[in-house]
C-alpha positions in Angstrom: 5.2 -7.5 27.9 7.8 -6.3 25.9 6.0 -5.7 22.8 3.4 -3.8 24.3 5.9 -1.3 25.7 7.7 -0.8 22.5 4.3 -0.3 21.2 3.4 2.2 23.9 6.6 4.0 23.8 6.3 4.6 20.0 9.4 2.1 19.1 7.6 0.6 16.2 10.7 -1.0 14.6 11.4 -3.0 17.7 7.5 -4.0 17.9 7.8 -5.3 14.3 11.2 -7.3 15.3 9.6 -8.7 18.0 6.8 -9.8 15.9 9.0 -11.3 13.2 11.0 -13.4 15.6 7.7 -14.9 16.9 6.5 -16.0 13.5 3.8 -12.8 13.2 5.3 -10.8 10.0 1.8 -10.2 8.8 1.3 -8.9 12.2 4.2 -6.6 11.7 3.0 -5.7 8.2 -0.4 -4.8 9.3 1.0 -2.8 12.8 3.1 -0.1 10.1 0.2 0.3 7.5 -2.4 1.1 10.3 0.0 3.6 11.6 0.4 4.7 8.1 3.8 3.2 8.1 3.4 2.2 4.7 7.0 2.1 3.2 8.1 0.5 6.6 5.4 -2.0 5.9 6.4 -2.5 2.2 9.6 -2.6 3.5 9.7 -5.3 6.1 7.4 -7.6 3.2 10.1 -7.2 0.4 13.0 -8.2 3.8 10.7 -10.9 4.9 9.5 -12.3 1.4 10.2 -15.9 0.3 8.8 -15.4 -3.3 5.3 -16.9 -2.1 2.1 -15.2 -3.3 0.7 -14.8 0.5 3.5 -12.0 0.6 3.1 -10.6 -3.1 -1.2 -10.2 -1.6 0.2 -8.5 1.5 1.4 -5.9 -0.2 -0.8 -5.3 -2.7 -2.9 -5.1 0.2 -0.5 -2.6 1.9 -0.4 -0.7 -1.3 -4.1 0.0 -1.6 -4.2 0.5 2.0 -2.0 3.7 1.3 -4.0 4.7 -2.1 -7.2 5.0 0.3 -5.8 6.8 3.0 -4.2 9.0 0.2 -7.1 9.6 -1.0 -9.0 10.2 1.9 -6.2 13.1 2.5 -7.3 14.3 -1.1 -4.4 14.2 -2.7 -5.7 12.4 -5.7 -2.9 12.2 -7.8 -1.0 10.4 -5.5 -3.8 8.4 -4.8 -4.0 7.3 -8.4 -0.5 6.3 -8.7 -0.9 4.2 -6.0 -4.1 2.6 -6.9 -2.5 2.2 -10.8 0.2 0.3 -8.9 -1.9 -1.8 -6.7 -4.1 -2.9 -10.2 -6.9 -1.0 -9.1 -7.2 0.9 -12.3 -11.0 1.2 -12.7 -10.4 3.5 -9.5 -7.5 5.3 -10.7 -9.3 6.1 -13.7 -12.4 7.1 -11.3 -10.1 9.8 -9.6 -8.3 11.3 -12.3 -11.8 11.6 -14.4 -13.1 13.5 -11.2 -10.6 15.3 -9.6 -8.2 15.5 -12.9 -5.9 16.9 -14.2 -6.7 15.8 -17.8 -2.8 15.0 -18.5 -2.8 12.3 -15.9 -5.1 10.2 -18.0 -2.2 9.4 -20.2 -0.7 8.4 -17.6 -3.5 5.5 -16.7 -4.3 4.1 -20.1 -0.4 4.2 -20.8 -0.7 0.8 -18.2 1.2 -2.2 -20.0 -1.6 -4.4 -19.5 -3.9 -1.5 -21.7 -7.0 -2.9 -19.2 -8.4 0.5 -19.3 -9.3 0.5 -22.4 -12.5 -1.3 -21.7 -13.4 1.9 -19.8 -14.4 3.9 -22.5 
């Protein structure tokens, strides 16, 4: 009962505590991103993280949660960041080639792991 009136009443932080104590942090996790909660989200993962690479997914899932709603809000730029950081380069690449600006294609190929390369 509790949870659901922190959830009604907005107080998302006390929602996610009350998740965590009952063993549901993915719960948690996944409450703040689809409120587009993303750095609480990231947040509570990097708190709650034991090093394990269920947590390391979550937010990688977390992250590209937040590249396609940034996206969807056309803010591409942002959008590419995020998906650049989230390892989704072939759709970083994707944006900046459509919706530009030409300089921020440095910015993608300049990735340490020089994956885009295969693009061209």
């Amino acid at each position: 009962m509790t949870l659901h009136r922190n959830l009604i009443q907005g107080r998302f932080e006390d929602a996610a505590e009350l998740y965590c104590k009952a063993g549901q942090v993915q719960k948690a996790m996944e409450m703040f991103a689809d409120l587009h909660m993303f750095d609480e989200a990231k947040e509570l993962a990097a708190r709650t993280s034991s090093g394990d690479s269920r947590s390391e997914e979550k937010v990688q899932e977390i992250i590209q949660k937040q590249a396609a709603w940034t996206e969807e809000k056309n803010d591409h730029a942002t959008a590419a960041d995020m998906y650049l950081i989230a390892g989704q380069l072939e759709k970083a690449l994707a944006l900046v080639e459509e919706h530009g600006p030409p300089s921020k294609l440095i910015e993608v190929f300049d990735v340490p792991s020089n994956e885009c390369w295969k693009y061209l």
